[in-house]
Biopython code that builds the backbone (N, CA, C, O; Angstrom):
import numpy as np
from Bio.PDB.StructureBuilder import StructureBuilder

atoms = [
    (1, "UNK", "N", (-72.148, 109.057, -50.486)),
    (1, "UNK", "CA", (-71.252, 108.607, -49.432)),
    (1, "UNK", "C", (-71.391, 109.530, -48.226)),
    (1, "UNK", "O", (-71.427, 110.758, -48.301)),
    (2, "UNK", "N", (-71.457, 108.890, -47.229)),
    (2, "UNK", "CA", (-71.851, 109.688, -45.410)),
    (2, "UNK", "C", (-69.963, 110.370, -45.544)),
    (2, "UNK", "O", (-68.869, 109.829, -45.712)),
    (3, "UNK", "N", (-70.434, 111.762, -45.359)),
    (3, "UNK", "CA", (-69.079, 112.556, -45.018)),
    (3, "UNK", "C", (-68.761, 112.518, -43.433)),
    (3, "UNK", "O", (-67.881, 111.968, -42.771)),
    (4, "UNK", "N", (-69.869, 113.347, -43.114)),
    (4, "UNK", "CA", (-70.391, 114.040, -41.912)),
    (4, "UNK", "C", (-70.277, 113.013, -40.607)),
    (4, "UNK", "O", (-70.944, 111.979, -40.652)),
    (5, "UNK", "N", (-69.583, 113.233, -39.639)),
    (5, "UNK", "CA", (-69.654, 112.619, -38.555)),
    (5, "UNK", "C", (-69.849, 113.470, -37.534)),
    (5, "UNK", "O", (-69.418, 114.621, -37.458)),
    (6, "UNK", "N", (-70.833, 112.601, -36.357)),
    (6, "UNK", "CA", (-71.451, 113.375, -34.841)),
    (6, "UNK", "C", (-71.057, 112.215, -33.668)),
    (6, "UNK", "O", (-71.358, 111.043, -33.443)),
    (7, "UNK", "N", (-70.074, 113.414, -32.970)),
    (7, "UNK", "CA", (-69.516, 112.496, -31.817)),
    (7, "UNK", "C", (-70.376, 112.985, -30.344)),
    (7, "UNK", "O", (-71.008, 113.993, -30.029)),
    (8, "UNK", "N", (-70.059, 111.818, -29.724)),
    (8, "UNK", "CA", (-71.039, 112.369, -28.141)),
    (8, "UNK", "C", (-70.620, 111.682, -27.075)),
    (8, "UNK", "O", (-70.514, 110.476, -27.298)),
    (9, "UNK", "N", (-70.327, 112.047, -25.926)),
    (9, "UNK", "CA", (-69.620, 111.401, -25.281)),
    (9, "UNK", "C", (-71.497, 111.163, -24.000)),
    (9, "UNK", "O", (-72.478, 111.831, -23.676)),
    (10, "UNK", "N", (-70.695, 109.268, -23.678)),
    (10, "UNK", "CA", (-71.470, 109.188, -23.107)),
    (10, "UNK", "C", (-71.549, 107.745, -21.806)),
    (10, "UNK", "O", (-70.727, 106.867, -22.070)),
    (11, "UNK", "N", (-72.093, 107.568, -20.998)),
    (11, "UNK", "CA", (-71.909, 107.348, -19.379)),
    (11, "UNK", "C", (-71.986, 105.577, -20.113)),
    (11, "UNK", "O", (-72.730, 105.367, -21.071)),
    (12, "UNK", "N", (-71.308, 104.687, -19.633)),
    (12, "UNK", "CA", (-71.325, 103.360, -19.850)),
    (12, "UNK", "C", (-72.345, 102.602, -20.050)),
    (12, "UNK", "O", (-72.516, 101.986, -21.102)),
    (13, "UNK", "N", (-73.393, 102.555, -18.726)),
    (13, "UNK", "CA", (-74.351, 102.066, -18.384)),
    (13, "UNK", "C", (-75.660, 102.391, -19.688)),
    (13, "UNK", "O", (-76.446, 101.632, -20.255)),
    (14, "UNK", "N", (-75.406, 103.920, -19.795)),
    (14, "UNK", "CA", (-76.077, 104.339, -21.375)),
    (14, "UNK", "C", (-75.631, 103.551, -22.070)),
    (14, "UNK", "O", (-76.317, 102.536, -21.958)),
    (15, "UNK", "N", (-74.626, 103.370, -22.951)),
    (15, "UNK", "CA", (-74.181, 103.105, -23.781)),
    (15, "UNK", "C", (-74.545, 101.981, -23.994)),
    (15, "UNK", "O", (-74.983, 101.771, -25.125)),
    (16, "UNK", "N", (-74.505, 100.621, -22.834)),
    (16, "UNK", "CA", (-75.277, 99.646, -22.779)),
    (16, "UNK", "C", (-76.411, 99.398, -23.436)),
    (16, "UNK", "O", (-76.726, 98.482, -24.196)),
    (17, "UNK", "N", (-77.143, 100.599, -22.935)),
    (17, "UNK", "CA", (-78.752, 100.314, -22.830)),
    (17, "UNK", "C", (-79.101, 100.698, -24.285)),
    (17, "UNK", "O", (-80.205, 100.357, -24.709)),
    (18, "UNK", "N", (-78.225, 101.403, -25.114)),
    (18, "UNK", "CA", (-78.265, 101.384, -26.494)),
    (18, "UNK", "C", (-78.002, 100.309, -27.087)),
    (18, "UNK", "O", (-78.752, 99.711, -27.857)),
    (19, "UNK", "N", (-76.985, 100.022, -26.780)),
    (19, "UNK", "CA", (-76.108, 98.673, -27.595)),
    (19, "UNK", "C", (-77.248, 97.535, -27.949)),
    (19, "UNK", "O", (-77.509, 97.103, -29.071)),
    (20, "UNK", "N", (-78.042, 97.051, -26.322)),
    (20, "UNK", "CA", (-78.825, 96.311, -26.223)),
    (20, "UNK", "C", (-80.070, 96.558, -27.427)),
    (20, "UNK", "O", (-80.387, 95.808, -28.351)),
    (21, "UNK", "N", (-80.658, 97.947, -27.029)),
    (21, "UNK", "CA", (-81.943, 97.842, -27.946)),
    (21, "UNK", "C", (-81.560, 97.932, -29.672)),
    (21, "UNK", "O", (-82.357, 97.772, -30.596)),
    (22, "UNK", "N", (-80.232, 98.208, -29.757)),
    (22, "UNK", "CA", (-80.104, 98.173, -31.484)),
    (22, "UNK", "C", (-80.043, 96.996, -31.837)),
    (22, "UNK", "O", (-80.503, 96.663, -32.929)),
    (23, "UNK", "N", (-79.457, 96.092, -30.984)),
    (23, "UNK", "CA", (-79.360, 94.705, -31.260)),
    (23, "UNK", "C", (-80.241, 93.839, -31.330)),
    (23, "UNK", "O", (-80.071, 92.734, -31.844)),
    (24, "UNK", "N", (-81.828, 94.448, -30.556)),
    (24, "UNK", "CA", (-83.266, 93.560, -30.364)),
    (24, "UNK", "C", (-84.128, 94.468, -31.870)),
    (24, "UNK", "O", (-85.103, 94.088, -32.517)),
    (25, "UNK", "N", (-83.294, 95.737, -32.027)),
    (25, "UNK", "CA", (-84.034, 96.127, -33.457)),
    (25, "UNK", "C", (-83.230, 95.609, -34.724)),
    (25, "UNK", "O", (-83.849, 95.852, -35.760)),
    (26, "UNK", "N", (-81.858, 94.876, -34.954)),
    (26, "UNK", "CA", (-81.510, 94.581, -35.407)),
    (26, "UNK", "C", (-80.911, 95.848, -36.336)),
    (26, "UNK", "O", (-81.177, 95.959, -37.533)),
    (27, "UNK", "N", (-80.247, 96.580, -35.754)),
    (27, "UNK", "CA", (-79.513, 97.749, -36.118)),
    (27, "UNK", "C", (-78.067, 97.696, -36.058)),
    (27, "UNK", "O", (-77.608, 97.000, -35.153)),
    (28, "UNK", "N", (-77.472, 98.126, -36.621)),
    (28, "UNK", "CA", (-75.907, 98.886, -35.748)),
    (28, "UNK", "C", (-76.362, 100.024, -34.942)),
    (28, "UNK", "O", (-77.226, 100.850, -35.235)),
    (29, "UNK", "N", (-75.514, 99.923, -33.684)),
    (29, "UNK", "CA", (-75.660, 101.216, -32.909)),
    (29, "UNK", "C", (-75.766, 102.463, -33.298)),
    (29, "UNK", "O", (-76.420, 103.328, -32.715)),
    (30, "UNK", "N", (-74.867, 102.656, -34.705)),
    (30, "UNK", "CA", (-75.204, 104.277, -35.293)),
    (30, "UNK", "C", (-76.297, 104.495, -35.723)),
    (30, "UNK", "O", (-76.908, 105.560, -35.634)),
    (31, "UNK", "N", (-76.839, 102.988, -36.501)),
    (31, "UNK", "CA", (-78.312, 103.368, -37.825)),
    (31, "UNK", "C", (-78.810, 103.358, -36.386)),
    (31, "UNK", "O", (-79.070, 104.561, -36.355)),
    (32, "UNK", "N", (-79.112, 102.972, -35.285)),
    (32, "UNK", "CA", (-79.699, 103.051, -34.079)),
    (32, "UNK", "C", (-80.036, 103.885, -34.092)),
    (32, "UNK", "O", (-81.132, 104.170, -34.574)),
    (33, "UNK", "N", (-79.183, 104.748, -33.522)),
    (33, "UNK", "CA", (-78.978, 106.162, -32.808)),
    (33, "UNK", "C", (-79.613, 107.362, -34.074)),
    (33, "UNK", "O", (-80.494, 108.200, -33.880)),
    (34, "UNK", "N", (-79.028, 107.170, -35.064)),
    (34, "UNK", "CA", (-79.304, 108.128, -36.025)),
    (34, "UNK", "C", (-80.710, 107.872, -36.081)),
    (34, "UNK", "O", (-81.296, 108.770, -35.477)),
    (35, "UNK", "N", (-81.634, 106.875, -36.635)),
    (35, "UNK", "CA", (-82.568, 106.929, -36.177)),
    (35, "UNK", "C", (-83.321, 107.054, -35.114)),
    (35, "UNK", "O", (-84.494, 106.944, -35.470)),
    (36, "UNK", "N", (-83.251, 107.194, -34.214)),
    (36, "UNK", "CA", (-83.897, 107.329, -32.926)),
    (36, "UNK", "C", (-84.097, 109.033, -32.705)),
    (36, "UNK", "O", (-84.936, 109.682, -32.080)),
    (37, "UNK", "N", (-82.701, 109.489, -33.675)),
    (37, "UNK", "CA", (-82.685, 110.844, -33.494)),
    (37, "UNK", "C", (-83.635, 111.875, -34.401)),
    (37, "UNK", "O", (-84.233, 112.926, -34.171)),
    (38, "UNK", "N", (-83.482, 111.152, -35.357)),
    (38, "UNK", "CA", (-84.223, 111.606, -36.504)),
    (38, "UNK", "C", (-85.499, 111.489, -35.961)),
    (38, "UNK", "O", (-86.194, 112.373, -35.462)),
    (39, "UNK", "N", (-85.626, 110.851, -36.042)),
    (39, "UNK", "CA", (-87.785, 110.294, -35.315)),
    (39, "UNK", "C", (-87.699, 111.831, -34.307)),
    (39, "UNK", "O", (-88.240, 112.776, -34.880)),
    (40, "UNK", "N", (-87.243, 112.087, -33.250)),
    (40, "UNK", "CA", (-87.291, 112.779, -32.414)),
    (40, "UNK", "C", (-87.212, 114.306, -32.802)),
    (40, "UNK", "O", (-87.811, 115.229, -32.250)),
    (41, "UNK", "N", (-86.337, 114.374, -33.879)),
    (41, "UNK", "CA", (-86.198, 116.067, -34.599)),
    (41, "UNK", "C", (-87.743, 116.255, -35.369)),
    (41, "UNK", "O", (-88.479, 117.232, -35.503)),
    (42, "UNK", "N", (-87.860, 114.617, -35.861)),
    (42, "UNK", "CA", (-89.225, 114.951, -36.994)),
    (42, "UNK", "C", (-90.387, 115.622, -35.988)),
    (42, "UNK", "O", (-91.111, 116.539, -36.376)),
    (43, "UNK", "N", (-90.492, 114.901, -34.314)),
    (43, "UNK", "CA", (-92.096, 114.760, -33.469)),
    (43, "UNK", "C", (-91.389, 116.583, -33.052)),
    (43, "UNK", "O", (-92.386, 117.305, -33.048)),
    (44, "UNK", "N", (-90.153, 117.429, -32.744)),
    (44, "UNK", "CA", (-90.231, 118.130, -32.472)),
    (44, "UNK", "C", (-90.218, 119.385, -33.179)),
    (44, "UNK", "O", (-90.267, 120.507, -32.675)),
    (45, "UNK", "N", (-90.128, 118.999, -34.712)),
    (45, "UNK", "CA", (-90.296, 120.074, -35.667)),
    (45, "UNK", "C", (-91.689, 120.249, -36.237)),
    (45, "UNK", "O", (-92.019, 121.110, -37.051)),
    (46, "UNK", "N", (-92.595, 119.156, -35.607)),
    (46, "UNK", "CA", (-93.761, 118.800, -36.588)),
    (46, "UNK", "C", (-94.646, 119.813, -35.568)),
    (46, "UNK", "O", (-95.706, 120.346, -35.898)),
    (47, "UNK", "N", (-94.069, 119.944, -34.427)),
    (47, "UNK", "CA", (-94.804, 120.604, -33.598)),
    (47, "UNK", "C", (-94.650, 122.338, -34.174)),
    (47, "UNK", "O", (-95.645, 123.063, -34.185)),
    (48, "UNK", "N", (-93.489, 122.765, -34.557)),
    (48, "UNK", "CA", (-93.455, 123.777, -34.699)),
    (48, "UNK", "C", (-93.925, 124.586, -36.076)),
    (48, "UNK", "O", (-94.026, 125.777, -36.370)),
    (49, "UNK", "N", (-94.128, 123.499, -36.673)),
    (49, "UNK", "CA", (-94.577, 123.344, -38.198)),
    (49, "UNK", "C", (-95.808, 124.502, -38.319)),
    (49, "UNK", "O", (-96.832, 124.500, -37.635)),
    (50, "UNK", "N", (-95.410, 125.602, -39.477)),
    (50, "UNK", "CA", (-96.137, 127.046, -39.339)),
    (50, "UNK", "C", (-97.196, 126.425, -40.349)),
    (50, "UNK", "O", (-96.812, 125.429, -40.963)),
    (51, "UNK", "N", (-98.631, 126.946, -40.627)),
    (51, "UNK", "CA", (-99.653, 126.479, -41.103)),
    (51, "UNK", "C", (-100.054, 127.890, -42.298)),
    (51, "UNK", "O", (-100.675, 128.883, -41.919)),
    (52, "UNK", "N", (-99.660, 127.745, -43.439)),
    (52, "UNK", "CA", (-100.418, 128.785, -43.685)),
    (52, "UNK", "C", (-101.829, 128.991, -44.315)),
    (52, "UNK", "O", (-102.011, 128.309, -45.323)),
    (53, "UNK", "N", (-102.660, 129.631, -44.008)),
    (53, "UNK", "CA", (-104.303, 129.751, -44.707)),
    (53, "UNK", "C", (-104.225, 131.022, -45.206)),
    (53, "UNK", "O", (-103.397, 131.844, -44.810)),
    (54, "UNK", "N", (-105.309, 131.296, -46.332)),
    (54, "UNK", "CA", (-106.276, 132.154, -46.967)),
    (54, "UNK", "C", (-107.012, 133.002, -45.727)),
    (54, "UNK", "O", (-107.026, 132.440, -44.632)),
    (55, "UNK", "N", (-107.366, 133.768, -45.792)),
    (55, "UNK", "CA", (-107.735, 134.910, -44.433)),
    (55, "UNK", "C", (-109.400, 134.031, -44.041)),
    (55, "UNK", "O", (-109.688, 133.832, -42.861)),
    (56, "UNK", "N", (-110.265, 133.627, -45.068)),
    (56, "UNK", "CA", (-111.234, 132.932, -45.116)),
    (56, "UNK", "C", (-110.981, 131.768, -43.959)),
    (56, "UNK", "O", (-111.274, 131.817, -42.764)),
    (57, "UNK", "N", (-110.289, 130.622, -44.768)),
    (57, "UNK", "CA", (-109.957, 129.383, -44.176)),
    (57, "UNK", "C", (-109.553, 129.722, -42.950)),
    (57, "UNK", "O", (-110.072, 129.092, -42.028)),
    (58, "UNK", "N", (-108.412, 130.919, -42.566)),
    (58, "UNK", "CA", (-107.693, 131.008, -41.090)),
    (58, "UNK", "C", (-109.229, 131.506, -40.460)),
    (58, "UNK", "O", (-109.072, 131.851, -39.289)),
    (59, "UNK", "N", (-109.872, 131.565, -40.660)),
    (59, "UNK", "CA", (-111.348, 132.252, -39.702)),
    (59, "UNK", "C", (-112.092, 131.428, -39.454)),
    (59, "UNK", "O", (-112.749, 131.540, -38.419)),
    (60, "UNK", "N", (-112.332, 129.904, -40.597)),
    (60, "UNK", "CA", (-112.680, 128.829, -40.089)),
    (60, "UNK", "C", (-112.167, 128.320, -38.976)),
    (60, "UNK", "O", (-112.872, 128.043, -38.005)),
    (61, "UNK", "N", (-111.094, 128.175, -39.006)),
    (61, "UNK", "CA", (-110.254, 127.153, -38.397)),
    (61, "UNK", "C", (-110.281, 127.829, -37.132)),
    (61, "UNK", "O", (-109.843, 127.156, -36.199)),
    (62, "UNK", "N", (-110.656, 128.912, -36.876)),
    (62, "UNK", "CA", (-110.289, 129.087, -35.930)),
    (62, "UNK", "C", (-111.983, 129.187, -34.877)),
    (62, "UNK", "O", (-112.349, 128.867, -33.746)),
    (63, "UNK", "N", (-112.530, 129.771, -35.996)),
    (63, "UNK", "CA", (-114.594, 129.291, -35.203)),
    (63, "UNK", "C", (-114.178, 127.801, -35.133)),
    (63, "UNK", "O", (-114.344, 127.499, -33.951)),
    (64, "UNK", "N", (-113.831, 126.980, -35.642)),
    (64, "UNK", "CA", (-114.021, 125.901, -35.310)),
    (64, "UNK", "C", (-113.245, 125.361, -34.191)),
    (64, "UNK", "O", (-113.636, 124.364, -33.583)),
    (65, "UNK", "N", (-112.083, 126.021, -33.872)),
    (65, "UNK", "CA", (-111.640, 125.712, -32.521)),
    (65, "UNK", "C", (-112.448, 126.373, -31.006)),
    (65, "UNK", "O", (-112.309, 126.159, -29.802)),
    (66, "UNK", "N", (-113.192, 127.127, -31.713)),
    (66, "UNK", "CA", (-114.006, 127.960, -30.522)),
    (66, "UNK", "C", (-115.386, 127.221, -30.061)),
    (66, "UNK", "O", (-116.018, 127.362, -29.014)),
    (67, "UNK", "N", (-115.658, 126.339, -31.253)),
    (67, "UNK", "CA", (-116.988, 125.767, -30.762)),
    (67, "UNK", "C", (-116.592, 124.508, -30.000)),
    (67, "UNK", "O", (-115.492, 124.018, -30.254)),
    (68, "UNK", "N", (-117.544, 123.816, -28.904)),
    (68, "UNK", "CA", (-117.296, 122.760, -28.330)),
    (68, "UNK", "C", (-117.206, 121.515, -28.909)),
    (68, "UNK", "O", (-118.241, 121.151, -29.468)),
    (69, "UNK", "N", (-116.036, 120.560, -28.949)),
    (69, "UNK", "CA", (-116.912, 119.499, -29.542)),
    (69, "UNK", "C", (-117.692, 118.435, -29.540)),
    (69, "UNK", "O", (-117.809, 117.876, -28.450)),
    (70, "UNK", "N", (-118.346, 117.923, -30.574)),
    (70, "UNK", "CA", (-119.524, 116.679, -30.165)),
    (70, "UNK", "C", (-118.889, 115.529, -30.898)),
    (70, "UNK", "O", (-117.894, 115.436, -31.617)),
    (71, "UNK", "N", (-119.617, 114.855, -30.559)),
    (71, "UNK", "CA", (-119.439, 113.385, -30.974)),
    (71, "UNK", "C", (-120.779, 113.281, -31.850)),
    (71, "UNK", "O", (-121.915, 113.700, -31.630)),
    (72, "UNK", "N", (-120.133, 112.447, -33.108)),
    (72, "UNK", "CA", (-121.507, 111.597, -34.168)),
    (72, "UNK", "C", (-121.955, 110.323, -33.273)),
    (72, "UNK", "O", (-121.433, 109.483, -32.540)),
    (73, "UNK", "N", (-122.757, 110.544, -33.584)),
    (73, "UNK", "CA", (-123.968, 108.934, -33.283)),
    (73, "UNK", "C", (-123.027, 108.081, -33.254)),
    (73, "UNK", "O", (-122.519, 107.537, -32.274)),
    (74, "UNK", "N", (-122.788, 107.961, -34.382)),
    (74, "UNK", "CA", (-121.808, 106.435, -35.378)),
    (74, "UNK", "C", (-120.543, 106.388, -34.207)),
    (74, "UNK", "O", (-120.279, 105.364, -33.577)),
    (75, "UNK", "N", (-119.934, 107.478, -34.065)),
    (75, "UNK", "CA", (-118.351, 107.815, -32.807)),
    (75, "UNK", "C", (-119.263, 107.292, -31.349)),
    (75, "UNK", "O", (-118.994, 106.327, -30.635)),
    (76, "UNK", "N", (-120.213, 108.108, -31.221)),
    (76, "UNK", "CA", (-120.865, 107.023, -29.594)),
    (76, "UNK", "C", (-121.048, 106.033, -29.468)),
    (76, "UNK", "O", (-120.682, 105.453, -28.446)),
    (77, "UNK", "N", (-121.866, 105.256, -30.717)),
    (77, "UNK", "CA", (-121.923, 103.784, -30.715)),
    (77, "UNK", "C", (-120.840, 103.020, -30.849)),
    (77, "UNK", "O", (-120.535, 102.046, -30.161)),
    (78, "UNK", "N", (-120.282, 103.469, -31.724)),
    (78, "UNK", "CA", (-118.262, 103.058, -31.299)),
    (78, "UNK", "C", (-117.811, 102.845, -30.380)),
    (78, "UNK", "O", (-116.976, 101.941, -30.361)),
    (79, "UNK", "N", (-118.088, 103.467, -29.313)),
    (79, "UNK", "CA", (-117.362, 103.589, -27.927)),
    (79, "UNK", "C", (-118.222, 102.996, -26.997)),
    (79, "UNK", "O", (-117.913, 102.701, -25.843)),
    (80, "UNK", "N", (-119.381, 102.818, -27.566)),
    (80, "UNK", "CA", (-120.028, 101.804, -26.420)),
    (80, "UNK", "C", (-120.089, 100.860, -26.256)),
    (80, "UNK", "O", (-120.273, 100.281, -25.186)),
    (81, "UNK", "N", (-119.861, 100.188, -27.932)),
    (81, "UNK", "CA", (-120.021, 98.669, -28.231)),
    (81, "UNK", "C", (-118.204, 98.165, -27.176)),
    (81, "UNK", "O", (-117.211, 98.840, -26.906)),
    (82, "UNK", "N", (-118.541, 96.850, -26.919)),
    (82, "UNK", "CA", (-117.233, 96.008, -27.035)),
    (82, "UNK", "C", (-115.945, 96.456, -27.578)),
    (82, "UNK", "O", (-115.743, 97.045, -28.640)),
    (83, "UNK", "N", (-115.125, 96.093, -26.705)),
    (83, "UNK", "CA", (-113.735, 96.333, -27.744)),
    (83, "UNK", "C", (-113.188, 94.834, -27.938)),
    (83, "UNK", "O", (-112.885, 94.106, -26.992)),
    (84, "UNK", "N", (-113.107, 94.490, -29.226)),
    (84, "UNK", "CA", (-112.269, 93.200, -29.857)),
    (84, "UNK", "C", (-111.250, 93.505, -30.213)),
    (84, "UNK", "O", (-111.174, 94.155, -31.255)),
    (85, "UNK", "N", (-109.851, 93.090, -29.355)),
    (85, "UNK", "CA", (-108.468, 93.693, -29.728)),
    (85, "UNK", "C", (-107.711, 92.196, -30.336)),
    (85, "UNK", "O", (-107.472, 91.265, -29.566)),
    (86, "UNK", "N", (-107.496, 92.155, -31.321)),
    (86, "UNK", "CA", (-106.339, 90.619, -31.233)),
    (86, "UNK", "C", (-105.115, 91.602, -31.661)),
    (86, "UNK", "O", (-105.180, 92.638, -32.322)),
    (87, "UNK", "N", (-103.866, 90.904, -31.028)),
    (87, "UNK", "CA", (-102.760, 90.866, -31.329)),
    (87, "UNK", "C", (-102.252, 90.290, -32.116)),
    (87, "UNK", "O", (-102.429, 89.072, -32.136)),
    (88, "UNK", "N", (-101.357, 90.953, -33.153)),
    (88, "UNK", "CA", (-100.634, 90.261, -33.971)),
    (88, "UNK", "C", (-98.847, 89.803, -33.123)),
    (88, "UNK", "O", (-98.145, 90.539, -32.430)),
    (89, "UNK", "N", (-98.655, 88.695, -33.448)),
    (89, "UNK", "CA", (-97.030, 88.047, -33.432)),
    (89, "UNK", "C", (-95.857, 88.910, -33.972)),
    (89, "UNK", "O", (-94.709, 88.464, -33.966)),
]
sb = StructureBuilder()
sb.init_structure("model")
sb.init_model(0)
sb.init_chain("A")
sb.init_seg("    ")
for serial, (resi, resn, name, xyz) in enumerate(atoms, 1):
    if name == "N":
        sb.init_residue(resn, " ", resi, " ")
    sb.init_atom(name, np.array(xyz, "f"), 0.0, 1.0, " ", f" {name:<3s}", serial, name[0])
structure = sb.get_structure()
């Protein structure tokens, strides 16, 4: 059972512009919001996210950020051919 409640005060015209998009995602405004928030803690913690390596591996990783990179054959011909995009409904 949800104990925990988060209040926020906020400008009308906002509030709107929430109301609207929970309703085109087919949300309630809170699962809205709570999600929208969550997504946003995940993209700004993922950034801070510590990596740890073996003294070996951390020495790779890191020549390998020092060298330039190239592209495979297979990745150029990729990018040269056509792009066929269909959209899905």
């Amino acid at each position: 059972m949800k104990a925990d409640r988060l209040q926020l005060r906020i400008d009308d015209a906002s509030k709107r512009h929430l109301e609207q998009a929970a309703a085109a995602a087919h949300l309630s405004l809170s699962a809205f919001v709570l999600q929208a928030a969550q997504q946003r803690a995940d993209e700004v913690l993922a950034d801070r996210a510590l990596v740890h390596l073996p003294p070996r591996a951390a020495q790779n990783f890191l020549d390998a950020l020092d060298r330039p990179a190239t592209a495979s054959p297979a990745l150029r011909d990729a990018l040269a051919g056509p792009v066929d995009v269909t959209w899905a409904d």
